[in-house]
C-alpha positions as CSV (number, residue, x, y, z in Angstrom):
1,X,-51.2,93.2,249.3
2,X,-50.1,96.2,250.5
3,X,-46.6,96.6,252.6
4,X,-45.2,99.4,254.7
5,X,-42.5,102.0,253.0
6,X,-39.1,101.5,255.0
7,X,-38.3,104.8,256.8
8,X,-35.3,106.2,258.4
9,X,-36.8,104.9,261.4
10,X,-37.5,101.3,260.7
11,X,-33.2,101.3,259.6
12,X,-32.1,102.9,262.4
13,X,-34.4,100.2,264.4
14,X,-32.3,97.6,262.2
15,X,-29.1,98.8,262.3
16,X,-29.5,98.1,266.2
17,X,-30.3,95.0,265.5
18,X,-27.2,94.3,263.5
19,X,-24.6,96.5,264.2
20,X,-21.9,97.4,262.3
21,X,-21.5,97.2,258.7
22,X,-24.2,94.5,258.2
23,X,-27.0,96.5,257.3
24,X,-26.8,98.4,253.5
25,X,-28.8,101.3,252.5
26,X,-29.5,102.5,248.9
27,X,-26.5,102.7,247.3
28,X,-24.3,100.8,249.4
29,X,-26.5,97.5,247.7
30,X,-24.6,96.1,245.0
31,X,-26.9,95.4,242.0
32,X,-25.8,91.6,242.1
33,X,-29.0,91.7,245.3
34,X,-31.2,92.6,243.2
35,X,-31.3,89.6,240.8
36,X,-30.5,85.7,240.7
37,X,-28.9,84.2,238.1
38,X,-32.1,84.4,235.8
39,X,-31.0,88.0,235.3
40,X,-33.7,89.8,233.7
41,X,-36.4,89.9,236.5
42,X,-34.3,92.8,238.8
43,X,-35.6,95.2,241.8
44,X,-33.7,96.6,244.5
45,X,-34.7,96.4,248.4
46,X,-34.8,98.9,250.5
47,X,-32.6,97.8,252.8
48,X,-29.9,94.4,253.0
49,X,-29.1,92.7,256.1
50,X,-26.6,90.3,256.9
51,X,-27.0,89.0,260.0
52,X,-24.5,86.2,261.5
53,X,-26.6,84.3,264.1
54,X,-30.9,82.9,264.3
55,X,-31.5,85.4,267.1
56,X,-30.5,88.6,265.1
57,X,-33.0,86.8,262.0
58,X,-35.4,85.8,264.7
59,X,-35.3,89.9,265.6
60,X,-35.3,91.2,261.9
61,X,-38.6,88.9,261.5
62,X,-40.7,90.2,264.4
63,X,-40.1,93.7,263.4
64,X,-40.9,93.3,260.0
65,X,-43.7,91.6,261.4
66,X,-45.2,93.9,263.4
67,X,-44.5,96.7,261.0
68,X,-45.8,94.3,258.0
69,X,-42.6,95.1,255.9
70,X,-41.5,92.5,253.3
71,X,-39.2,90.2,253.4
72,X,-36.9,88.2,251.2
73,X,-34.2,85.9,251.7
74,X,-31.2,85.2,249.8
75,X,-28.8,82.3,249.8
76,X,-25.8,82.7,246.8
77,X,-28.1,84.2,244.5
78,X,-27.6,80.5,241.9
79,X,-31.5,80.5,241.4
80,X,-32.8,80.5,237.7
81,X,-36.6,81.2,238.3
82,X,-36.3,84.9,239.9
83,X,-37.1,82.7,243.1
84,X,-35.0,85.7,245.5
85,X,-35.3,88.9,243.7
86,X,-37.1,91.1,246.5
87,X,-39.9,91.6,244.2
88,X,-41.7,94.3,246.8
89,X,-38.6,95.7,247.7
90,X,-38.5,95.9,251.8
91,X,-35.8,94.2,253.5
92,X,-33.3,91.2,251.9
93,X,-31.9,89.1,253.8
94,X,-28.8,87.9,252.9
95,X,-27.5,84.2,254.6
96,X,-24.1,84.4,253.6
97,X,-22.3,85.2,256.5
98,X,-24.1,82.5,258.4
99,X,-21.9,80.1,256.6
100,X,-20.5,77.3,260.0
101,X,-20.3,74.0,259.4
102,X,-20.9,73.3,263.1
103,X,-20.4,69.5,263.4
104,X,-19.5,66.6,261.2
105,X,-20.4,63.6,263.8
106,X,-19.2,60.3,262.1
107,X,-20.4,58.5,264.9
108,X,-24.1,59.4,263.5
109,X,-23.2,60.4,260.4
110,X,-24.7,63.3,260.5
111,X,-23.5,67.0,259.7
112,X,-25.2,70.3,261.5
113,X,-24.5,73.5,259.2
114,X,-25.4,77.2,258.8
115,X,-27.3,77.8,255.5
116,X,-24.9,79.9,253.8
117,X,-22.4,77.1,253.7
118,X,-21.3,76.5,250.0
119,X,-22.1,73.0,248.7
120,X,-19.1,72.5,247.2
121,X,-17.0,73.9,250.1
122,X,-19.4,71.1,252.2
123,X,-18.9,68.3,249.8
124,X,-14.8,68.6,249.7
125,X,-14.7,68.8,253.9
126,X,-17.1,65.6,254.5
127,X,-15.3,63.6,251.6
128,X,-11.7,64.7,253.5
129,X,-13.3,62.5,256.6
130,X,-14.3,59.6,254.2
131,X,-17.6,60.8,254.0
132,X,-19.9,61.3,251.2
133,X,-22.7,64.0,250.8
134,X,-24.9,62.5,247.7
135,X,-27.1,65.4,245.9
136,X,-25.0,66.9,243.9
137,X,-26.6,70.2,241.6
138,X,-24.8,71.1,239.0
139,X,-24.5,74.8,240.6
140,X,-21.8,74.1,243.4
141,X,-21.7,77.4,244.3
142,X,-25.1,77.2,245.9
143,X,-25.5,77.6,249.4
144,X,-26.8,74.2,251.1
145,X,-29.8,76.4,252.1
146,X,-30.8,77.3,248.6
147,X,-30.6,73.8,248.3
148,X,-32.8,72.9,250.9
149,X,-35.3,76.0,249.8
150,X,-35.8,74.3,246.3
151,X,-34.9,70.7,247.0
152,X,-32.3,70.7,244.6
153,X,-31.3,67.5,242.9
154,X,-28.7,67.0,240.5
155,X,-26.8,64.7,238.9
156,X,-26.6,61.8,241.1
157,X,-30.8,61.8,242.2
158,X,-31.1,59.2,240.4
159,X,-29.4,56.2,242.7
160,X,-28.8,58.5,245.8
161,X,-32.2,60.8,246.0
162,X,-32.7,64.3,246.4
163,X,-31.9,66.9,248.9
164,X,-35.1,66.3,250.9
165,X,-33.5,62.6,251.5
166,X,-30.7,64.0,253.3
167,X,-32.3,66.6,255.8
168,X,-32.8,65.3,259.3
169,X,-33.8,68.5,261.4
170,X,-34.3,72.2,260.5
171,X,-34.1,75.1,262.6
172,X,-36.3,78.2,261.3
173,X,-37.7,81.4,261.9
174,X,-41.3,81.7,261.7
175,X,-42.4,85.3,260.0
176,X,-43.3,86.3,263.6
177,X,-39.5,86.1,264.6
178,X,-40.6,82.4,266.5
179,X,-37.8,80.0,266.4
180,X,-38.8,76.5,265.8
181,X,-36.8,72.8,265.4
182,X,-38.1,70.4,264.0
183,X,-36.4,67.1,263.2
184,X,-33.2,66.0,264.6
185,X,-30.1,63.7,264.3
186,X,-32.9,60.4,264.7
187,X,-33.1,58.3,261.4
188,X,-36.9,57.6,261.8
189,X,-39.6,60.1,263.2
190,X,-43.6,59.4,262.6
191,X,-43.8,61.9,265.1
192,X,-46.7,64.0,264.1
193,X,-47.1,66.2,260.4
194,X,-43.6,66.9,259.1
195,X,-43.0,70.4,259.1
196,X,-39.5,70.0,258.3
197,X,-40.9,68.1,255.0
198,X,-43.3,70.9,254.5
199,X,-40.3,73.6,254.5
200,X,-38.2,71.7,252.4
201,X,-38.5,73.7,248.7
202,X,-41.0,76.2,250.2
203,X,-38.3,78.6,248.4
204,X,-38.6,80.8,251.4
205,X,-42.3,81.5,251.4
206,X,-42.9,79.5,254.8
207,X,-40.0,80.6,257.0
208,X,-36.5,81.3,257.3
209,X,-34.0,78.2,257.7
210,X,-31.3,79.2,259.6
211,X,-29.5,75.8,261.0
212,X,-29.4,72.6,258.8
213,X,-29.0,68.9,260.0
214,X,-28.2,66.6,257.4
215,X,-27.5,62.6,256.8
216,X,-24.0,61.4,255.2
217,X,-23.0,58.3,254.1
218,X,-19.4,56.1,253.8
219,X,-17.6,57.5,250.9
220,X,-17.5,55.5,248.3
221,X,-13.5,53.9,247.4
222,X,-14.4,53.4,243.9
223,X,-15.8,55.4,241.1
224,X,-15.7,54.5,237.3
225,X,-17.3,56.7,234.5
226,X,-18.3,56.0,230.8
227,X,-18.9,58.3,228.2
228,X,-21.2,57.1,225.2
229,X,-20.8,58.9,222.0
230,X,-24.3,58.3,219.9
231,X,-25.1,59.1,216.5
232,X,-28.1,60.5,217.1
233,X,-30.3,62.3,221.1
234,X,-33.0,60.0,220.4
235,X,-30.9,57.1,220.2
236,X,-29.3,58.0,223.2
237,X,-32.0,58.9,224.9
238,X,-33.7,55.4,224.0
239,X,-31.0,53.7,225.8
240,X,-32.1,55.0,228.9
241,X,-34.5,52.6,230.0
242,X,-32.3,49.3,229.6
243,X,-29.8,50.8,231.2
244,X,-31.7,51.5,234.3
245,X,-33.1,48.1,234.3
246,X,-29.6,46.2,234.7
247,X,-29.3,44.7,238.4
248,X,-26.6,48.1,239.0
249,X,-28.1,51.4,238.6
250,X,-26.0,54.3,238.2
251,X,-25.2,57.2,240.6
252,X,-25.8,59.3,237.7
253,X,-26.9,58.9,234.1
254,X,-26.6,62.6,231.6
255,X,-27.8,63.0,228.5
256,X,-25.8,65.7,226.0
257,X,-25.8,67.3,222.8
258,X,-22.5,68.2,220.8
259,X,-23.2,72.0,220.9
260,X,-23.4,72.2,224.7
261,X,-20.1,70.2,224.7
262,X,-18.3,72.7,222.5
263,X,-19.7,75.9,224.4
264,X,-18.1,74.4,227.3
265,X,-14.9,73.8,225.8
266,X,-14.9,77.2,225.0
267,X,-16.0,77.9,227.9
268,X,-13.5,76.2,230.2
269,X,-10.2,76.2,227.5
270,X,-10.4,72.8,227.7
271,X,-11.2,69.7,225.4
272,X,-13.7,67.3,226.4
273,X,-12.6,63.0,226.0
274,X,-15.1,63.1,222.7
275,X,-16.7,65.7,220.9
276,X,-17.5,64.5,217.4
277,X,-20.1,62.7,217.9
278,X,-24.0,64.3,217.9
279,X,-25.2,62.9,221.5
280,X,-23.6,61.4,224.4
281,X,-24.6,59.5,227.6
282,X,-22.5,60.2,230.3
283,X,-22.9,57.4,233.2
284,X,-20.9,57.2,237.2
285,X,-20.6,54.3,238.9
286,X,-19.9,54.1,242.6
287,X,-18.7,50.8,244.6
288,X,-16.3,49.6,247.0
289,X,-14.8,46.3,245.2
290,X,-13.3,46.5,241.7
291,X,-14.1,43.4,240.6
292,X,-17.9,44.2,241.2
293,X,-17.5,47.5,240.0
294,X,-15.7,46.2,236.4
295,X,-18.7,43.6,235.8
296,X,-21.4,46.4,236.4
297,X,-19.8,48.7,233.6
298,X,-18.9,46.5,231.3
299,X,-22.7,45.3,232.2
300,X,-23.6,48.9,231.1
301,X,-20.9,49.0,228.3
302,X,-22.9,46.1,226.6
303,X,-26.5,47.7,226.8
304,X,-25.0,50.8,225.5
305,X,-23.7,49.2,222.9
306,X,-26.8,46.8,221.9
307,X,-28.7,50.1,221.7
308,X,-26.5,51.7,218.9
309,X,-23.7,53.2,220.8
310,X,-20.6,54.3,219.0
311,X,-18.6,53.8,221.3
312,X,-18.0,53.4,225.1
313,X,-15.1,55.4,226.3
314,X,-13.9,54.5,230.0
315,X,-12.8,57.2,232.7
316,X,-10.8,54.8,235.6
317,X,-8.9,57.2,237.1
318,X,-9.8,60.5,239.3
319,X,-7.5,62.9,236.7
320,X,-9.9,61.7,233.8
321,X,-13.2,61.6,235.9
322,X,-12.6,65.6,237.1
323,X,-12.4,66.5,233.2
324,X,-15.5,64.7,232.3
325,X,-17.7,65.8,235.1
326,X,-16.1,69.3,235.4
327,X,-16.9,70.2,232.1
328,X,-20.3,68.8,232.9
329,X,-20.8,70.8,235.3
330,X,-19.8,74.0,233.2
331,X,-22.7,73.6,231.1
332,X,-25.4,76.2,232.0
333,X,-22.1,78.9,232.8
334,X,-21.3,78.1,229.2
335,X,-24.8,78.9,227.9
336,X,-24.7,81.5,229.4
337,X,-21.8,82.8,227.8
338,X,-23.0,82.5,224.4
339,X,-26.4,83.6,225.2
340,X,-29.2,85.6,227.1
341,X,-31.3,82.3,227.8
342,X,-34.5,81.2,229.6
343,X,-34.6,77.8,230.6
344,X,-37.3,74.5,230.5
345,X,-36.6,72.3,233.5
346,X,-39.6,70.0,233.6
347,X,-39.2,66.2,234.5
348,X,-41.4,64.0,232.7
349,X,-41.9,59.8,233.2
350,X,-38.6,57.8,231.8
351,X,-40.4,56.1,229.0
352,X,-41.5,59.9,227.4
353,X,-38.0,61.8,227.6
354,X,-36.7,60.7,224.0
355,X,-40.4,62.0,222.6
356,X,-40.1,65.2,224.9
357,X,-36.6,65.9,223.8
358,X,-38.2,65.6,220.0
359,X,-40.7,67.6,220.7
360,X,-38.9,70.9,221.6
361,X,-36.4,70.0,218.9
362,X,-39.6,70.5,216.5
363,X,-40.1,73.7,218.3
364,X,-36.9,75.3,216.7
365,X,-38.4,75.7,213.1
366,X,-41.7,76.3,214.4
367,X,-41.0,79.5,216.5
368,X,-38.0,80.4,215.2
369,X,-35.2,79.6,218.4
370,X,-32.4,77.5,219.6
371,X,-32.8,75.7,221.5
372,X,-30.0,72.8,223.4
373,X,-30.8,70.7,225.9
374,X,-29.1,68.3,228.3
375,X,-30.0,66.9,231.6
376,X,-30.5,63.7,233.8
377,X,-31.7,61.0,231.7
378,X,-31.8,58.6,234.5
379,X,-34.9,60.5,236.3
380,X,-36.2,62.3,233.6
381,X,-35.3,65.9,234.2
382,X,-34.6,67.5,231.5
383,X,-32.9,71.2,231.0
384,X,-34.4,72.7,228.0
385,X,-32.4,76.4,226.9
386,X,-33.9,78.8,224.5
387,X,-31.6,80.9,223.3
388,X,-31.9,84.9,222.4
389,X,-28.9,85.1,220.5
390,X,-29.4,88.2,218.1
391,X,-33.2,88.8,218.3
392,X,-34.7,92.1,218.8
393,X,-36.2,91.9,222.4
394,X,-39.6,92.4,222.1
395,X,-39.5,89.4,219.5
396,X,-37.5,87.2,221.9
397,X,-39.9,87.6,224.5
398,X,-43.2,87.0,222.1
399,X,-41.0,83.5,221.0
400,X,-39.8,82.3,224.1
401,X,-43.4,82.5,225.8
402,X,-44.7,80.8,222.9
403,X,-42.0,78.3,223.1
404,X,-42.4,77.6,227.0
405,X,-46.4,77.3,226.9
406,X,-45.9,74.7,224.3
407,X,-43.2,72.9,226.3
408,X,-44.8,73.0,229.4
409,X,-48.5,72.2,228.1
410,X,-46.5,68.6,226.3
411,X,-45.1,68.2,229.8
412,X,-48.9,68.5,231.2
413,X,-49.9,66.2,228.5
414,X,-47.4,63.2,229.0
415,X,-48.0,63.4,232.8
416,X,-44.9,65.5,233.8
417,X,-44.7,68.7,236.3
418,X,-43.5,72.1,235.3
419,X,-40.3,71.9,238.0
420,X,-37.9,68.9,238.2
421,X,-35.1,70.7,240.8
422,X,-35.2,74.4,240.2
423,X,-38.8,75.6,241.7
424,X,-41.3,78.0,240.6
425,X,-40.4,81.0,242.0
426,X,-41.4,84.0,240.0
427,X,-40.3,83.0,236.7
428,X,-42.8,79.9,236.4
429,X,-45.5,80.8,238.8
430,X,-48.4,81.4,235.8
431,X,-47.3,77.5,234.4
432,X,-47.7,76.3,237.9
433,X,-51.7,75.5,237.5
434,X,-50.6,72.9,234.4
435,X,-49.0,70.8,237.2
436,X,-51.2,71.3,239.9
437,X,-55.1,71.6,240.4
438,X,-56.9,74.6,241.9
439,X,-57.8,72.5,245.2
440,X,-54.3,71.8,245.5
441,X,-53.2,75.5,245.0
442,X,-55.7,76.3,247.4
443,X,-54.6,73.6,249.8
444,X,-50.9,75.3,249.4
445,X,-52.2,79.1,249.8
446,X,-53.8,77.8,253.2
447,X,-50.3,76.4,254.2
448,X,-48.9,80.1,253.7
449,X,-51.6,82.0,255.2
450,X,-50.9,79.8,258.4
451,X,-47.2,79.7,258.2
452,X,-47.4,83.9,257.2
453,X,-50.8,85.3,258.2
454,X,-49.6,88.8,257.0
455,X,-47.7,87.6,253.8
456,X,-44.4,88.7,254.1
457,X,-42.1,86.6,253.5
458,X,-41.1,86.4,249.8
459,X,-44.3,88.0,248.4
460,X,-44.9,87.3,244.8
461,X,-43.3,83.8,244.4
462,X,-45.1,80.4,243.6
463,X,-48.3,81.3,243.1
């Protein structure tokens, strides 16, 4: 595909567009643009524009449009598959600044926001209400419409769903600068196909999302965490399914080794409950009545223990629960630390996680890598890291392809899918065709054609 070269033209044409200092040229781009937090898959654009309202993106669009510029959009940059790295250069656009939460309504329990609203920033207002906004990523610096671009998960998916759950309406920019809605503050809508579905984790191939309408719920009163040291993963990991099937199910259930634990100590300065021990589950309850909420842990207490637990260490109180899950969420930053790293997020059926998590273990002596993993047990989405440590490039990159065909062709095997929460993107766009068949490929390169007739929007990504 071939794109137009910006000119001095096209920016003066955008800098009327958004005026001001909104529009960078050049050297005024800091590099940080011109990658996500994948790091080594980098290019510039031509041109970064910020713009603060859907009509000034609804106007950036049709230009480019007409002019058949690229064009990519960027949330907080947290993506680890290359998935907004302006790959063709052209323009990037940058949601940040639209960044509103625009209405909390706890008469509907809804919330309309901007898409450059930080998820964490999002989760501490609501909960201040007595409200609670579920899908929690481990990445809290994301923007909510990163999360909406990939569907992000996280940590509680398991009881409480996915971001696609929680999105009522959308309002986006077709690449023809058309605004659309689609969706709303209703709980139910068999209204016709749902394009709002269809945009959710299109990873901004589709359209441009700039207005987000999303479901809360009452705020839980109680929470109550365990964390279950094991002598062995596979033990752990074996747990798993008894632990699901008790009559309570978890809001989250993460599996751990001891390495990742003690790179974020390091990571942090500060000690995590338990660290001796090889593996750990980490479980959260959330209730309303303490009574109910005692007999469901010690419920889970039991199983743990039946299935060869150490121990169960209890986190009652908030001051305990912030340490445990803080330094949980600290877990990728600390990798990263220690490491250049490429990372393995497939999600494969419950009852094949402990022989997945075996099977990249046996890929260490084989091609010659670490390799640590951790992840959500409870839905079977697991975060494999390989590790570059001291290796020469060139052999890094000859062992970590090897390593992630192997991994991802198991994950094939066992009935998984290459992409539990993070989304294809550039990164895993060639490993794509293990999950998915040529008709369906197909079926989704129609989709775009209709959606972006002259392939602008995010060129290079999925597929």
């Amino acid at each position: 595909m071939s794109y137009k070269s910006l000119t001095q033209g096209d920016l003066e044409k955008l800098r009327e567009i958004c005026p001001g200092e909104r529009v960078l040229y050049g050297e005024e781009i800091n590099e940080d643009y011109c990658r996500d937090e994948l790091g080594e898959i980098t290019r510039s654009p031509d041109v970064l524009i910020k713009p603060v309202q859907t009509e000034e993106v609804s106007s950036i669009l049709n230009y480019a449009h007409r002019e058949k510029i690229p064009v990519t959009v960027r949330g907080a940059g947290t993506g680890l598959c290359g998935g907004s790295v302006p790959l063709e250069g052209g323009i990037l656009i940058s949601l940040e600044e639209m960044n509103r939460i625009l209405e909390i309504d706890t008469e509907n329990l809804t919330a309309t926001v901007e898409p450059g609203v930080i998820l964490l920033d999002f989760q501490k207002l609501v909960e201040e209400r007595a409200l609670f906004y579920p899908p929690d990523p481990g990445e809290k610096t994301a923007t909510l419409g990163g999360n909406v671009m990939t569907n992000a998960g996280g940590m509680r998916a398991l009881r409480y769903g996915v971001t696609r759950d929680y999105v009522l309406g959308l309002e986006a920019v077709l690449p023809d600068g058309e605004i659309i809605k689609t969706g709303g503050k209703v709980v139910k809508n068999s209204s016709g196909y749902s394009l709002k579905d269809l945009l959710i984790g299109s990873e901004g191939t589709l359209a441009i999302v700039t207005e987000i309408t999303l479901k809360l719920l009452p705020l839980p009163r109680r929470q109550l965490s365990l964390l279950v040291p094991f002598s062995d993963l596979n033990k752990a990991i074996e747990a798993v399914p008894s632990i699901i099937k008790q009559r309570e199910i978890p809001a989250a259930l993460e599996f751990m080794e001891r390495e990742v634990i003690l790179a974020a100590e390091e990571y942090l300065g500060r000690s995590f409950p338990h660290s001796s021990s090889p593996a750990y589950l980490l479980l959260s309850f959330y209730g309303n009545n303490t009574g109910e909420l005692t007999e469901v842990y010690e419920e889970a207490a039991h199983t743990c223990l039946q299935a060869g637990a150490q121990d169960v260490l209890i986190a009652s109180t908030p001051e305990r629960q912030e340490a445990l899950w803080s330094l949980r969420g600290a877990f990728l930053e600390a990798l990263k630390g220690m490491s250049e790293l490429d990372e393995c997020d497939v999600v494969v059926p419950r009852d094949k996680i402990a022989h997945f998590i075996s099977f990249a273990s046996s890929l260490k002596g084989k091609y010659g890598l670490r390799i640590l993993s951790f992840g959500h047990a409870g839905d079977g989405n697991l975060h494999i890291y390989l590790l570059k440590d001291s290796l020469p490039q060139n052999e890094w990159q000859e062992k970590r392809t090897k390593t992630l065909k192997a991994l991802f062709a198991e994950a094939k095997r066992i009935r998984g899918q290459v992409s539990g929460e993070h989304g294809i993107g550039y990164a895993k766009k060639d490993f794509l065709p293990l999950s998915l068949g040529p008709k369906q490929i197909d079926l989704m390169r129609g989709i775009k054609r209709t959606f972006d007739p002259g392939y602008i929007l995010n060129p290079g990504k999925i597929f």
